[in-house]
Residue frames as qw, qx, qy, qz and C-alpha x, y, z in Angstrom:
[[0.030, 0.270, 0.824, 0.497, 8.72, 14.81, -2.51],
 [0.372, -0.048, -0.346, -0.860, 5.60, 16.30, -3.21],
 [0.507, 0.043, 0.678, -0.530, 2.43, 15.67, -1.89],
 [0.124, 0.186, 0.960, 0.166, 0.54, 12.87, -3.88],
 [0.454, 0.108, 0.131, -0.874, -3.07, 14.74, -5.15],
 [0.170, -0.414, -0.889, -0.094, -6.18, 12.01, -4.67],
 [0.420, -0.381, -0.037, -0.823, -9.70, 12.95, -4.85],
 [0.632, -0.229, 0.414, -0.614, -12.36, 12.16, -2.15],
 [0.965, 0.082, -0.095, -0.229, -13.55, 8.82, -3.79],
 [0.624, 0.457, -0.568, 0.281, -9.59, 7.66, -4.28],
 [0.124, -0.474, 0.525, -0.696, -8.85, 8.80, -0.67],
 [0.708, -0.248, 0.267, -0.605, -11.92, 6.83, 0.91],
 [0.979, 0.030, -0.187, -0.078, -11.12, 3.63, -1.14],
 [0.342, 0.509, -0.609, 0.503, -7.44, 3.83, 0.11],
 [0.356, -0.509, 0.517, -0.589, -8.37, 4.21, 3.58],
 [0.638, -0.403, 0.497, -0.429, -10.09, 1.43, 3.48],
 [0.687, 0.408, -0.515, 0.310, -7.55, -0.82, 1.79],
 [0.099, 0.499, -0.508, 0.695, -5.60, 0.27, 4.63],
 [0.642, -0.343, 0.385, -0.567, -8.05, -0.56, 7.67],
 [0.994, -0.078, 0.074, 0.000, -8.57, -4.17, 6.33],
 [0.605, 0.341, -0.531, 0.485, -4.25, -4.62, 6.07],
 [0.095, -0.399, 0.634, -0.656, -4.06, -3.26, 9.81],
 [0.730, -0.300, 0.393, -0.472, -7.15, -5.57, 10.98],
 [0.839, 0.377, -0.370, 0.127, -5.05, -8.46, 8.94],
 [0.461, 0.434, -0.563, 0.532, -2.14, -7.56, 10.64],
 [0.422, -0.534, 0.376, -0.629, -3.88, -7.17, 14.04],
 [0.941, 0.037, -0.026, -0.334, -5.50, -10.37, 13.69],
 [0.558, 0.595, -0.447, 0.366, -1.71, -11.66, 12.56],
 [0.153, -0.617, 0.433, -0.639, -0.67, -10.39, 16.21],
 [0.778, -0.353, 0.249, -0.456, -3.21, -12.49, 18.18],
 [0.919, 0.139, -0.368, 0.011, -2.00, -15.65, 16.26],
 [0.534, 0.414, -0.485, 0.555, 1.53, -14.92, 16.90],
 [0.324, -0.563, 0.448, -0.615, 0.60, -13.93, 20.74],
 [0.857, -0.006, 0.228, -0.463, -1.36, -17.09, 21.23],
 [0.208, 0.451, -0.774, -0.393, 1.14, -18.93, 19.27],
 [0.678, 0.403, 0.603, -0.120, -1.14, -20.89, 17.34],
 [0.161, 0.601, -0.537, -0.569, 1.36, -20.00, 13.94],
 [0.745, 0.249, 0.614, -0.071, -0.20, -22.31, 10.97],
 [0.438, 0.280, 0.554, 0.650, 0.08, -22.45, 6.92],
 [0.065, 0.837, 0.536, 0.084, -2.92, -20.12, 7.44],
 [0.321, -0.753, 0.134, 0.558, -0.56, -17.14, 9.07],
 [0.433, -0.258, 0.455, 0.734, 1.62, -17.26, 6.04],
 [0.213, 0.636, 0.656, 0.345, -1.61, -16.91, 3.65],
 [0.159, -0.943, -0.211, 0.202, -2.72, -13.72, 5.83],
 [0.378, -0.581, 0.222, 0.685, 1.26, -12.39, 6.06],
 [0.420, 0.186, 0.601, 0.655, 1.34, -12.90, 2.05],
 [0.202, 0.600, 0.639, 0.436, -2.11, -11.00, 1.68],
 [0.323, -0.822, -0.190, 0.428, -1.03, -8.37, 3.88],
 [0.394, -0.271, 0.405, 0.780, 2.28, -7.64, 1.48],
 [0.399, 0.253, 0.700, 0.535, 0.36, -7.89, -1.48],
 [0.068, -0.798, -0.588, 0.115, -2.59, -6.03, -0.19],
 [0.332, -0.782, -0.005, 0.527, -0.08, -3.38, 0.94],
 [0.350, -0.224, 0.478, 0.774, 1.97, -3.21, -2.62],
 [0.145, 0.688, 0.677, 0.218, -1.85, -2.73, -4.33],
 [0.057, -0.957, -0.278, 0.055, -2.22, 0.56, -2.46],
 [0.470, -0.441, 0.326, 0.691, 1.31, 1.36, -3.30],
 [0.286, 0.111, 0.701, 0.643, 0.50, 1.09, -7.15],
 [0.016, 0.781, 0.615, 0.107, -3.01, 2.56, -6.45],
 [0.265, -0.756, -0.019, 0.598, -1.40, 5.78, -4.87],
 [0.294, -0.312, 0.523, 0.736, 1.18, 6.06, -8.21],
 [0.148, 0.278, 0.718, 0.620, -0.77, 5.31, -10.66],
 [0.047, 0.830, 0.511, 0.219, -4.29, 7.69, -9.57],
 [0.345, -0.866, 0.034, 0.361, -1.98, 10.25, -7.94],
 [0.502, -0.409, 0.466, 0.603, 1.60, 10.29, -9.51],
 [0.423, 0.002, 0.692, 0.585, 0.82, 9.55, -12.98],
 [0.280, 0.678, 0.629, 0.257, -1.96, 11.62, -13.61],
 [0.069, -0.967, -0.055, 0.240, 0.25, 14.65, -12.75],
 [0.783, 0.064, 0.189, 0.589, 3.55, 13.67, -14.64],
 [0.381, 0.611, 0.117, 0.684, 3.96, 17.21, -16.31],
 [0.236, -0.868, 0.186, -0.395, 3.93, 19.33, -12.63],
 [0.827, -0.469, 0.143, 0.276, 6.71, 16.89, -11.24],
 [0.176, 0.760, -0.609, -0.142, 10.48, 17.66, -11.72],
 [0.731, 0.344, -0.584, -0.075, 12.78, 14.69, -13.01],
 [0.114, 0.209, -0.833, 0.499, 14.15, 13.70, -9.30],
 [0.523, -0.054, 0.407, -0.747, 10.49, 13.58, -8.32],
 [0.778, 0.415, -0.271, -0.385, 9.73, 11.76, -11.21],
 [0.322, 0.493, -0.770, 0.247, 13.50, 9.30, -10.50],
 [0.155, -0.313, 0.720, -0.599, 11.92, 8.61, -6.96],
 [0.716, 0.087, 0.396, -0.569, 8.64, 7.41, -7.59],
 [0.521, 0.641, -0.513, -0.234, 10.35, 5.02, -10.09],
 [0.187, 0.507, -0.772, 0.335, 12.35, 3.57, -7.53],
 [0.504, -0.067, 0.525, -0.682, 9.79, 3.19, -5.47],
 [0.850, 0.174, 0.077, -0.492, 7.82, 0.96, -8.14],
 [0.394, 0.622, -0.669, 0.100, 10.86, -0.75, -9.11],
 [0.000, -0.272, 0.829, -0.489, 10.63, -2.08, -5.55],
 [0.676, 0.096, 0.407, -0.607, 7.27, -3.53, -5.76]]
């Protein structure tokens, strides 16, 4: 597949989507090291997924879909699937 085109602003708010799901998931880590697993863990694990299917849908939809006419149909088939699964 093709590389995904995001501009500078798209890119910057991604990233840091991304940083707060890894300091979630770090944070996640300590519980589970420390076992000290509560209702609270599942809240975090949940807003990690979700967090993580956001920047899935953010990627497609400011990247994918605003190039539809320079993708072939299998390119087009894949990134389908992909939302399909979210």
């Amino acid at each position: 597949m093709r590389v995904i085109p995001l501009d500078e602003k798209d890119r910057r708010e991604l990233s840091i989507s991304v940083k707060k799901i890894i300091g979630q998931l770090q944070s996640i880590g300590l519980i589970i090291e420390n076992n000290k697993i509560d209702d609270q863990t599942f809240t975090q694990l949940l807003a990690v997924k979700g967090g993580a299917s956001k920047i899935c849908k953010e990627i497609i939809s400011r990247g994918v879909l605003t190039q539809l006419d320079k993708y072939s149909s299998e390119e087009l088939d894949r990134a389908l699937e992909i939302i399909f699964k979210l």
